[in-house]
C-alpha positions in Angstrom: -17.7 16.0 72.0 -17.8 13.3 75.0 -17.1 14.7 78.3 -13.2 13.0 79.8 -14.7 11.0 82.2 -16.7 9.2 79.8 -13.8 9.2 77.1 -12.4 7.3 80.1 -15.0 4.8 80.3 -15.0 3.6 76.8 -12.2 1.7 77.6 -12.6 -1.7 78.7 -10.1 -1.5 81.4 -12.4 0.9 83.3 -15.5 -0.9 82.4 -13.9 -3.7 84.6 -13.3 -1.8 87.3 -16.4 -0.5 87.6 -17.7 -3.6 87.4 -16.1 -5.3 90.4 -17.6 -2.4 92.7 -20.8 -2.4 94.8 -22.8 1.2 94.7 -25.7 2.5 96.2 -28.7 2.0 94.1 -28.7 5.8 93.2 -25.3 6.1 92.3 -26.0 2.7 90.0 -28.3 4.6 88.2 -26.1 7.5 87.2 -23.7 5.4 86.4 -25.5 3.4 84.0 -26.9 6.8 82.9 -23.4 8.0 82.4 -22.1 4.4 80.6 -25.2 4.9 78.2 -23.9 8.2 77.3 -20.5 7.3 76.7 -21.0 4.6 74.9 -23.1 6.3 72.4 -20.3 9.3 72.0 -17.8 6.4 71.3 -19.9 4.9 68.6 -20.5 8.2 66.9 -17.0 9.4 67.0 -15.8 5.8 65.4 -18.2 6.0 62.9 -17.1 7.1 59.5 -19.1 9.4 57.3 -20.3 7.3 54.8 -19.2 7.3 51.1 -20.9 9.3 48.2 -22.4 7.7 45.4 -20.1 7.5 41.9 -20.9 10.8 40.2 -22.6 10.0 36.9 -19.3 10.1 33.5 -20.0 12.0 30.8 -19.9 9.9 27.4 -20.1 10.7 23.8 -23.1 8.6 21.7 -24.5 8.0 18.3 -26.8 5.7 17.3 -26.5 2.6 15.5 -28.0 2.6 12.0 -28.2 0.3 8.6 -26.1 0.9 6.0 -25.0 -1.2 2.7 -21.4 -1.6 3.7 -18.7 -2.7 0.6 -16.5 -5.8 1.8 -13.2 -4.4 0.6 -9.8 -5.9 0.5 -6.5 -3.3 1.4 -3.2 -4.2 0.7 -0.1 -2.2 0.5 1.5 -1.9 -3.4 4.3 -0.7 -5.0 4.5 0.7 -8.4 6.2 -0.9 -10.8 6.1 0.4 -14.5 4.9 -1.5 -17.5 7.8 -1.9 -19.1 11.7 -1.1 -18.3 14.8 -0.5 -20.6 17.9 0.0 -19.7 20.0 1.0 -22.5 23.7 0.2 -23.6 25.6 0.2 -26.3 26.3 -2.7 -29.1 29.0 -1.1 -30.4 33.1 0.5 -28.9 33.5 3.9 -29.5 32.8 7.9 -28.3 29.7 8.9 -27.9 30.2 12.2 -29.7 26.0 13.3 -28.6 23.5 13.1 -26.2 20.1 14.1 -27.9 18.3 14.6 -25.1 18.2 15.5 -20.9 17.9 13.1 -18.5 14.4 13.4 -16.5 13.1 14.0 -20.2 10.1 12.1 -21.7 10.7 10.7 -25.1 9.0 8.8 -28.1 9.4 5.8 -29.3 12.1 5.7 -31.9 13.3 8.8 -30.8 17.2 9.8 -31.5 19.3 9.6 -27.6 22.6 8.5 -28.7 24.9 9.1 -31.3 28.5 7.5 -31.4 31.1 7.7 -33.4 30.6 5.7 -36.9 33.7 6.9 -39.0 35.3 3.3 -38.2 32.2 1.0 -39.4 31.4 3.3 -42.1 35.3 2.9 -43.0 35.1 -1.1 -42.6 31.7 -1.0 -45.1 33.1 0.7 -48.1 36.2 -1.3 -48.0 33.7 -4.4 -47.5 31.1 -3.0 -50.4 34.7 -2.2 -52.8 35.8 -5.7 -52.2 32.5 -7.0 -53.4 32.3 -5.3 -56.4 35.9 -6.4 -57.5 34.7 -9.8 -56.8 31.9 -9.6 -59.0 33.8 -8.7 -61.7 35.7 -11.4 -61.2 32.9 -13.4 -61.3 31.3 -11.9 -64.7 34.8 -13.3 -66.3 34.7 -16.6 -64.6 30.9 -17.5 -65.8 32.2 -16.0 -68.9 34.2 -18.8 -69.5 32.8 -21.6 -68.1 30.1 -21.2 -70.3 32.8 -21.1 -73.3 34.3 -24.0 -72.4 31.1 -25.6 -71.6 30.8 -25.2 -75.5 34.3 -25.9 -76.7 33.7 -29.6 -74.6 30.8 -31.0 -76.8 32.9 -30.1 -79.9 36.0 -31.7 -78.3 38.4 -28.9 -78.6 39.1 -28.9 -74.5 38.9 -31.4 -72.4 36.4 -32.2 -69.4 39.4 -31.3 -66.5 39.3 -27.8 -68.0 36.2 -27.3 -68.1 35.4 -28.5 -64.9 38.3 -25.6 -63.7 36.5 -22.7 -65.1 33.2 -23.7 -63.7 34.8 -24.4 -60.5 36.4 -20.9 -60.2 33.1 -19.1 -61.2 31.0 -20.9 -58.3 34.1 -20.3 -55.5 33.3 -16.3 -57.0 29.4 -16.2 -56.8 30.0 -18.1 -52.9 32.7 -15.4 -52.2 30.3 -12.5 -53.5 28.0 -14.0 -50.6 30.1 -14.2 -47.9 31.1 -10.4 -48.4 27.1 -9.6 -48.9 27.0 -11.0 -45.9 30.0 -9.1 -44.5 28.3 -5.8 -45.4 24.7 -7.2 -44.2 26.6 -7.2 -41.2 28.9 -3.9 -41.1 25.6 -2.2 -42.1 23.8 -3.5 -38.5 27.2 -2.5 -36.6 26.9 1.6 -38.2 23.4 1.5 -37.3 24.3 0.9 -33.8 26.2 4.2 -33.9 22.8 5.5 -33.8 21.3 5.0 -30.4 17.2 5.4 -30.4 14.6 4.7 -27.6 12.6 1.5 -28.1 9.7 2.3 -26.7 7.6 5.5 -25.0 8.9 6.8 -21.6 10.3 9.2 -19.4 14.4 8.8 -18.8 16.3 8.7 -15.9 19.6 9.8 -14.5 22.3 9.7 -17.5 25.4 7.6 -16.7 27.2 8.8 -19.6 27.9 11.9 -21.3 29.8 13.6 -24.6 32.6 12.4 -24.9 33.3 9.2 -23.1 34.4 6.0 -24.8 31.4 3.3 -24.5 32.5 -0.6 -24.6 29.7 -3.2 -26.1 27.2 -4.4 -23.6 28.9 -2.7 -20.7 27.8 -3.2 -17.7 26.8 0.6 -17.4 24.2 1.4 -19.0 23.6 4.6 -20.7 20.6 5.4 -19.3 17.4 4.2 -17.7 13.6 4.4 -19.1 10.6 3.7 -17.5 7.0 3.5 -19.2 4.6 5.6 -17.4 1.5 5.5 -18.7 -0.2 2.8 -18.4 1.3 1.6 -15.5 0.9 -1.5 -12.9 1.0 -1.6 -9.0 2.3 -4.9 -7.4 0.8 -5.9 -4.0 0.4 -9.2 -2.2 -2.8 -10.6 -0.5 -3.3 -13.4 2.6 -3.6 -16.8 0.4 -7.2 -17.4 2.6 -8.5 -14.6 -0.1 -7.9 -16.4 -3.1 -11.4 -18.3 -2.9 -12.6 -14.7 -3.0 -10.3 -13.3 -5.8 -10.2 -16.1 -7.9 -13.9 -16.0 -9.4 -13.9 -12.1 -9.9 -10.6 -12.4 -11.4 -11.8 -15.0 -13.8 -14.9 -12.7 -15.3 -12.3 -10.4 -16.0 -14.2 -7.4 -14.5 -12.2 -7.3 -11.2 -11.7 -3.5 -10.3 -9.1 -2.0 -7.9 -8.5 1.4 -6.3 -4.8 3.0 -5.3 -4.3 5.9 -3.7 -0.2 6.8 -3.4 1.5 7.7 -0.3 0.7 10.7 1.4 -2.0 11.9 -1.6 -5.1 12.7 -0.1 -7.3 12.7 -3.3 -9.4 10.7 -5.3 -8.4 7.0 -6.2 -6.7 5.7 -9.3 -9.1 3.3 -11.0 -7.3 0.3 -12.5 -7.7 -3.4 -13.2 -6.2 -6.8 -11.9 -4.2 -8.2 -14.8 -1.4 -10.5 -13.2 -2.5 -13.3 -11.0 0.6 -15.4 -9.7 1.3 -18.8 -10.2 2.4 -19.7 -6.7 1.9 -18.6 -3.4 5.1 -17.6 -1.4 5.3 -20.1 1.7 7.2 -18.2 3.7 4.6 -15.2 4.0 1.4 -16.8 2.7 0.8 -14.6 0.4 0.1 -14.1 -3.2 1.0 -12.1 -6.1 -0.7 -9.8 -7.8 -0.7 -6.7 -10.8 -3.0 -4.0 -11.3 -2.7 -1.8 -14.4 -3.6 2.2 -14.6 -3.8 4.4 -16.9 -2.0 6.7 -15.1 -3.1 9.8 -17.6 -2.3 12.3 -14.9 1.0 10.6 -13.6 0.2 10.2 -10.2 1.6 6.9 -9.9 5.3 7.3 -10.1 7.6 3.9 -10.5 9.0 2.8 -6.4 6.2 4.4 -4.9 4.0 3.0 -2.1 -0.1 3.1 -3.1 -2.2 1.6 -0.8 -4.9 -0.9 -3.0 -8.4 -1.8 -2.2 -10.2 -4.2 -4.1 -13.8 -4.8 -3.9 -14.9 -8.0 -3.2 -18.4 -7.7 -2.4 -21.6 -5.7 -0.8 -23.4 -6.0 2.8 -26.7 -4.3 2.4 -29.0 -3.3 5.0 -26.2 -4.3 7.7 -26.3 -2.7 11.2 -23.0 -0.4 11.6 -21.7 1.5 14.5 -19.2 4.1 14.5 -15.4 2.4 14.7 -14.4 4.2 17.4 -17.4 2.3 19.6 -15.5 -0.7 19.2 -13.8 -2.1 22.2 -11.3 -5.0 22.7 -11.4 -7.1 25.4 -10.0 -10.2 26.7 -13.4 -12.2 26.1 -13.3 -10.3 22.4 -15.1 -7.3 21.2 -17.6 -5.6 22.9 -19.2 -2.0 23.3 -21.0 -0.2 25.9 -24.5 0.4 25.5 -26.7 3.6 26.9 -30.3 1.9 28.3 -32.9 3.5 28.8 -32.5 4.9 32.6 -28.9 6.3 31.5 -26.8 3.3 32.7 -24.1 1.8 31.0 -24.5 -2.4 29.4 -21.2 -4.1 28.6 -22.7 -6.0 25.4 -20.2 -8.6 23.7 -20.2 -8.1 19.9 -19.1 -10.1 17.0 -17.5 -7.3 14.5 -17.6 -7.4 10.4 -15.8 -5.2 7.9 -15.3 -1.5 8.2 -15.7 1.1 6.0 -15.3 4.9 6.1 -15.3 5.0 9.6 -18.1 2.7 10.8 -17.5 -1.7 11.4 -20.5 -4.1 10.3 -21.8 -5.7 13.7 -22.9 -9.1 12.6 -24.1 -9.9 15.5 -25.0 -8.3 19.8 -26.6 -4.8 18.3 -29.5 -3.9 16.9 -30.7 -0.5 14.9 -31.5 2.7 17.1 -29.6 1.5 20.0 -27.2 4.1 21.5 -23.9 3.0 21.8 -20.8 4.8 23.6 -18.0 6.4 21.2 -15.9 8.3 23.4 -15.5 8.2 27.3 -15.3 4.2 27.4 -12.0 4.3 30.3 -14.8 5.7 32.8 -17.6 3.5 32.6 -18.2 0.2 34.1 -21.3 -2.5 33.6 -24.3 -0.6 35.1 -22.3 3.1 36.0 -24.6 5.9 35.7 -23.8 7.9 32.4 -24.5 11.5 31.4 -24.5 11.9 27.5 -22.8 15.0 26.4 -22.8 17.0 23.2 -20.6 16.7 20.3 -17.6 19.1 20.9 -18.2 19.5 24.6 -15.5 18.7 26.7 -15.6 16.2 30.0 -17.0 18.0 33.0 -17.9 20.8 31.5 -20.6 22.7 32.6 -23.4 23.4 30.0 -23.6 27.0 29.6 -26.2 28.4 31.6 -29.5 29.6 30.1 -30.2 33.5 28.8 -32.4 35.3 31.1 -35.0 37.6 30.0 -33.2 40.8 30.5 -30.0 38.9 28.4 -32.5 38.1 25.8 -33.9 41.7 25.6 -32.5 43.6 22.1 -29.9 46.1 22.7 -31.4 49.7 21.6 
């Protein structure tokens, strides 16, 4: 610590005034002796201590590697299925039976509905009496037409009469059509009394049950069913994909994988079979169906699958782990570890991804380490220490066994 008189003479006000004096050569000396000194205590207690170096930050590597990489497509879908019926009744009347419970699956031609067919089934026997009393009628009337048709040539009757009786027999034979027709069509109205499914599905929620009086082509339908199996996924694509889609889609070979909300197993398998005719302008996108088997029911009709098509296969590309993969305002880039352990910003120009590594087309090449965790820390050139998988920042590594530690236990 400087003494106070030479804390004193650090200041330039008492520089000055020592300056303006004349002193004895001896005392000059001691003086300047004394300046020397004080001048060097000011300068070391101004001087800061000067700064440590950056300590090196620990990082997490892997290595980047080839790999054949599949160009894939994702989209999100939504399953529709295969076909839809919605059924209602042709016919007024009670439904006096429900033949099945809603959730159920059924087969095609399978009884749901009965209603209640003592009113058409009245309607056709009075239809099929009438007939029959017409066609008796109708038995006389030929009858005699062809008598007359006789008693003309040999001039007993005259034309006008005949011309009656054949008259009346064809009015019968086009009344005993009218009333086949009549029953043709009473016959199609009691068969509606008789509700069956058109095709093979599972049903939905019943709207209507025993008892209530059904009106023709209601807007209500009786129930709902849905084919299951197969069954198709809708999902839409960027138009810019279409000079991708459009040749695989033509060979007819064009696979697709769906995996449905929140399942974590292994992917439907299905096919594109609907390719839409138009691309929607206001989202610049395209249609398009894929159809599953759906064996297992997995796919449910309304469900979200997420759909990957695959377009193509990158082999022998270079691949780094995704997480490497940094976004900057000059575009991608990741940090590469040199040689010495410092860190090199190297710009990057990224391809697909795929199971958790990205194509690098271009800015890496095989073998070279590459940082995939502690990125925030490091700058271009900042000294790095690699740590090991499952080690956590700034931890020490544990310390080595000694040779007592290492001794077996008796």
């Amino acid at each position: 610590m400087p003494e106070p008189h030479s804390a004193a003479i650090c200041s330039g006000r008492n520089r000055s005034s020592l300056a303006g004096k004349v002193w004895p050569l001896s005392i000059r000396i001691i003086l300047a002796a004394l300046l020397a000194l004080s001048v060097s205590a000011c300068s070391d207690a101004k001087k800061k201590e000067a700064p440590k170096g950056r300590p090196p930050s620990p990082v997490l590597t892997a290595f980047a590697a080839k790999q054949s990489v599949p160009v894939q497509l994702e989209a999100i879908g939504n399953v529709e299925p295969l076909t839809t019926v919605s059924v209602k009744s042709m016919v007024n009347g009670e439904v006096t039976r429900v033949h099945f419970k809603e959730g159920q699956d059924v087969a095609k031609g399978q009884l749901l509905f009965t209603i209640d067919p003592r009113q058409p089934e009245a309607a056709l026997r009075q239809a099929e009496a009438a007939i029959a009393r017409t066609r008796a009628q109708l038995v006389k009337a030929r009858t005699d037409a062809d008598r007359y048709a006789k008693l003309v040539k040999d001039g007993i009757v005259t034309q006008d009469q005949y011309e009656t009786y054949r008259t009346q027999a064809d009015s019968l034979s086009a009344d005993v059509s009218a009333q086949e027709a009549l029953i043709q069509n009473l016959r199609v109205q009691l068969s509606y009394c008789t509700i069956r499914s058109p095709l093979q599905g599972r049903t939905g929620n019943l709207m209507i049950h025993e008892g209530n009086v059904v009106k023709a082509n209601d807007s209500i339908s009786l129930v709902t069913i849905n084919q299951m199996s197969p069954i198709t996924i809708a999902f839409n694509i960027p138009e810019k994909e279409l000079i991708r889609v459009r040749p695989q889609l033509a060979s007819g070979n064009m696979t697709v994988a769906a995996l449905p909300s929140g399942d974590m197993g292994k992917p439907e398998t299905g096919r594109v079979t609907f390719l839409d005719n138009t691309v929607d302008p206001a989202t610049g996108t395209i249609k398009l169906k894929a159809t599953f088997s759906n064996a297992n029911r997995r796919l449910w009709p309304g469900q979200f699958a997420t759909v990957r098509m695959t377009l193509a296969t990158l082999a022998n590309a270079t691949v780094v782990p995704t997480q490497a993969m940094q976004t900057g305002q000059q575009g991608q880039y990741v940090f590469v570890v040199k040689a010495d352990n410092t860190a090199e910003l190297r710009p990057v120009k990224a391809g697909p991804a795929h199971n958790g590594v990205t194509v690098v087309e271009q800015g890496i090449n095989p073998g070279e380490q590459v940082v995939i965790d502690g990125q925030m820390r490091l700058i271009p050139g900042a000294q790095v220490t690699v740590r090991k998988q499952g080690e956590k920042p700034g931890q020490s590594p544990p310390a080595p066994a000694t040779a007592q530690s290492r001794q077996p236990a008796h």
